[in-house]
Wavefront OBJ file of the C-alpha trace (Angstrom):
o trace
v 96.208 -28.016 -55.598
v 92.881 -26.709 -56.664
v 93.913 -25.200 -60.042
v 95.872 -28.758 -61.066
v 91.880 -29.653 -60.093
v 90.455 -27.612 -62.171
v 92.380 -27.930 -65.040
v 92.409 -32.053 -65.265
v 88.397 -31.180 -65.352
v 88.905 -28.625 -68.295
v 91.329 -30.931 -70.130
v 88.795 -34.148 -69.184
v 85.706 -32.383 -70.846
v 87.480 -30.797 -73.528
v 89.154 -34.054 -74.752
v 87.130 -35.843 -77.693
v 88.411 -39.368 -76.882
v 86.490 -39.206 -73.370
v 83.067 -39.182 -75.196
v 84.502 -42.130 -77.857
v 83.115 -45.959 -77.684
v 85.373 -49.101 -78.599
v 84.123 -50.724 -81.539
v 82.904 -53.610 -80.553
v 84.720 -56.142 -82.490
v 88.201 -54.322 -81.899
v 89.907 -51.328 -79.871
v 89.592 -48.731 -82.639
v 87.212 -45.685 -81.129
v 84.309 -44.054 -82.583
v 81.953 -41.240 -82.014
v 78.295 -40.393 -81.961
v 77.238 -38.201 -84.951
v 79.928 -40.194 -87.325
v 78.715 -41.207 -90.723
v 78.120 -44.887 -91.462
v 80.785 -45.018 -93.831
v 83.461 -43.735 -91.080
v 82.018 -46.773 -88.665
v 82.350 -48.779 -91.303
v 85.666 -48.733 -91.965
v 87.045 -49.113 -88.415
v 84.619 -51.191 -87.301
v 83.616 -54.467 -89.475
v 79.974 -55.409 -88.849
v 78.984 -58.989 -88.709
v 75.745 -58.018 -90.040
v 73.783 -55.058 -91.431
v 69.502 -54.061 -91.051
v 67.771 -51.366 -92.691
v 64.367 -50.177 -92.026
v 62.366 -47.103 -92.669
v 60.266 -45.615 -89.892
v 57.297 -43.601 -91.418
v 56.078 -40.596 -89.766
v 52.915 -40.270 -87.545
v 49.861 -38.992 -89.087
v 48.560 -36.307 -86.681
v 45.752 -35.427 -88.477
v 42.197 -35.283 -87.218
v 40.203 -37.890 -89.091
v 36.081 -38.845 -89.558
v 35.123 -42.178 -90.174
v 32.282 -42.980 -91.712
v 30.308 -46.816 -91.453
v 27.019 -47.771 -92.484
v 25.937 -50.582 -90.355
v 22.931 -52.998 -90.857
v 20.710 -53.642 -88.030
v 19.235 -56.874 -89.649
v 20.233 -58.371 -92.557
v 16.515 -58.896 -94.235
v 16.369 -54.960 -94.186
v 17.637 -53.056 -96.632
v 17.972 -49.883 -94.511
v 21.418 -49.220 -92.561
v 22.562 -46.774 -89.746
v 24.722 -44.255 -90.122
v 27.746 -44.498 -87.917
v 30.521 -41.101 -87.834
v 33.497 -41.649 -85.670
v 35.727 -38.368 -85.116
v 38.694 -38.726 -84.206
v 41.397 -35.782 -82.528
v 44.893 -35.975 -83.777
v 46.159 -38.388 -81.091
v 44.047 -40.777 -83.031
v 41.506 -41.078 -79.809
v 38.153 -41.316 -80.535
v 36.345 -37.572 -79.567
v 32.916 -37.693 -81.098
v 30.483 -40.710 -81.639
v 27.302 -39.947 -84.168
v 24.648 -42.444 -84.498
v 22.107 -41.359 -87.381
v 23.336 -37.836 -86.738
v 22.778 -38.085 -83.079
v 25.647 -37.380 -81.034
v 26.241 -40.397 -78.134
v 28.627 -41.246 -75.507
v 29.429 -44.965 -76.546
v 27.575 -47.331 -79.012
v 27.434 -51.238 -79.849
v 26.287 -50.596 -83.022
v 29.285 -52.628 -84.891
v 29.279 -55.394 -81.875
v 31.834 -54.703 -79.363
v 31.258 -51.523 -77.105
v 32.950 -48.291 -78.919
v 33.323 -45.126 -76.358
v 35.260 -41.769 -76.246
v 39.085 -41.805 -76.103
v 39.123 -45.593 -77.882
v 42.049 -45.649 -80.284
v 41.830 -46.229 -83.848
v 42.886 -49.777 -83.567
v 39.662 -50.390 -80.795
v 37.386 -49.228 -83.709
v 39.094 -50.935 -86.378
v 38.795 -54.245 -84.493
v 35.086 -53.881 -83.563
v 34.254 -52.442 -86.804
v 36.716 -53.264 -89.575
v 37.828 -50.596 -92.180
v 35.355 -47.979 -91.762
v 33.321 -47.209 -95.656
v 34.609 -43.676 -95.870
v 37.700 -41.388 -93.926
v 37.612 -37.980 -94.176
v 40.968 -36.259 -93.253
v 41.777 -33.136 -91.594
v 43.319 -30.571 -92.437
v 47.497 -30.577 -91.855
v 49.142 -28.720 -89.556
v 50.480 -25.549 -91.042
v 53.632 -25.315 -92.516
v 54.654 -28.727 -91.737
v 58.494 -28.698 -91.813
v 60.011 -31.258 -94.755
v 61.784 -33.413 -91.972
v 58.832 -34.769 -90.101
v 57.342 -36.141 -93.157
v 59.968 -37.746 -94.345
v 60.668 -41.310 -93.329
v 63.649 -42.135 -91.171
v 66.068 -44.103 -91.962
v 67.557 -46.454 -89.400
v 70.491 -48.730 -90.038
v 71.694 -50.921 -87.689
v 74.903 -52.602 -87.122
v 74.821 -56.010 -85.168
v 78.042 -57.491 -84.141
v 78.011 -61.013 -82.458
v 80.423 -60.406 -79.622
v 79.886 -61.408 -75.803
v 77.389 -59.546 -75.179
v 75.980 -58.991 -78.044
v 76.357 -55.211 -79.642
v 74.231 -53.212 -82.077
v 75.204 -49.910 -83.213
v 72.443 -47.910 -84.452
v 72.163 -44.822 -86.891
v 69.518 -42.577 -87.977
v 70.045 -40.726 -91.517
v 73.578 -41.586 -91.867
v 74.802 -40.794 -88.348
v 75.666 -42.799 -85.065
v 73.126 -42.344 -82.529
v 73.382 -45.408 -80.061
v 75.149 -48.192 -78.951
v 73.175 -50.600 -77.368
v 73.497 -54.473 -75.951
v 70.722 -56.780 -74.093
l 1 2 3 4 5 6 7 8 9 10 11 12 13 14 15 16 17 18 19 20 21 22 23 24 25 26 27 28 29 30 31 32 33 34 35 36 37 38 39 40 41 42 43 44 45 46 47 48 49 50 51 52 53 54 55 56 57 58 59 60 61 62 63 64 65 66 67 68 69 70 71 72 73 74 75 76 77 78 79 80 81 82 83 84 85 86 87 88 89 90 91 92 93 94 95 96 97 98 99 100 101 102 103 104 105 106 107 108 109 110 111 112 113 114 115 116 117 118 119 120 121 122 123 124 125 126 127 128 129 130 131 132 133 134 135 136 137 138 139 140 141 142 143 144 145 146 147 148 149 150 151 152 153 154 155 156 157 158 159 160 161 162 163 164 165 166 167 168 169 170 171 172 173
């Protein structure tokens, strides 16, 4: 009894239909990892999106504002914001002093704020200095990523998605 067991597991894992999907608009199967075109064929999609996900920018950055205290004065303050390369503010520098938080631009700007919190109290900063990149940075993380996404208008809804040519999901709400 035990080795008809084992075997039906052997022959269940080893079988490529057991990791297959329906298409979702007929009874043809198809696999993670197949090309678009392959999908394509077997399975008609009702419609089609494409959009290009651009890679993260991990590099340490410095911005640089100059801020006026009061309008009638010609004079301005020197504001450096440094941030690590989660994009979380490290270092504030207020006329070369180094503080904790400031309200220099108006709303209250303190250590690990993201780039957006500065941004919106702030606005675009008057210079940004970039770090350096990592090294050897491989050619796939700074390319964009392709996604391409099938949507078929079945009950429930499916959408088949693929990144750089190749199934990677299936997914419904």
């Amino acid at each position: 009894m035990s080795k008809y067991f084992y075997f039906f597991l052997i022959v269940l894992f080893y079988c490529p239909t057991v990791f297959a999907m329906f298409c979702p608009s007929n009874l043809n199967f198809i696999n993670l990892g197949d090309s678009i075109e392959d999908v394509e064929k077997v399975c008609k999609p009702d419609a089609r999106k494409i959009r290009k996900v651009e890679p993260v920018d991990t590099t340490p950055q410095e911005w640089t504002y100059y801020v006026k205290q009061d309008p009638k004065n010609t004079t301005s303050m020197s504001l450096v914001v440094f941030f690590d390369k989660e994009h979380k503010v490290m270092n504030i520098s207020v006329n070369g002093a180094g503080v904790s938080m400031t309200k220099l631009c108006g709303s209250v700007i303190t250590s690990g704020d993201s780039m957006e919190t500065v941004k919106a109290a702030c606005h675009e900063p008057t210079f940004i200095k970039k770090g350096q990149p990592a090294e050897n940075p491989s050619a796939e993380s700074e390319k964009a990523t392709e996604i391409i996404e099938f949507k078929y208008n079945t009950t429930p809804s499916v959408t088949l998605t693929f990144e750089q040519g190749k199934l990677t999901s299936r997914s419904s709400p």
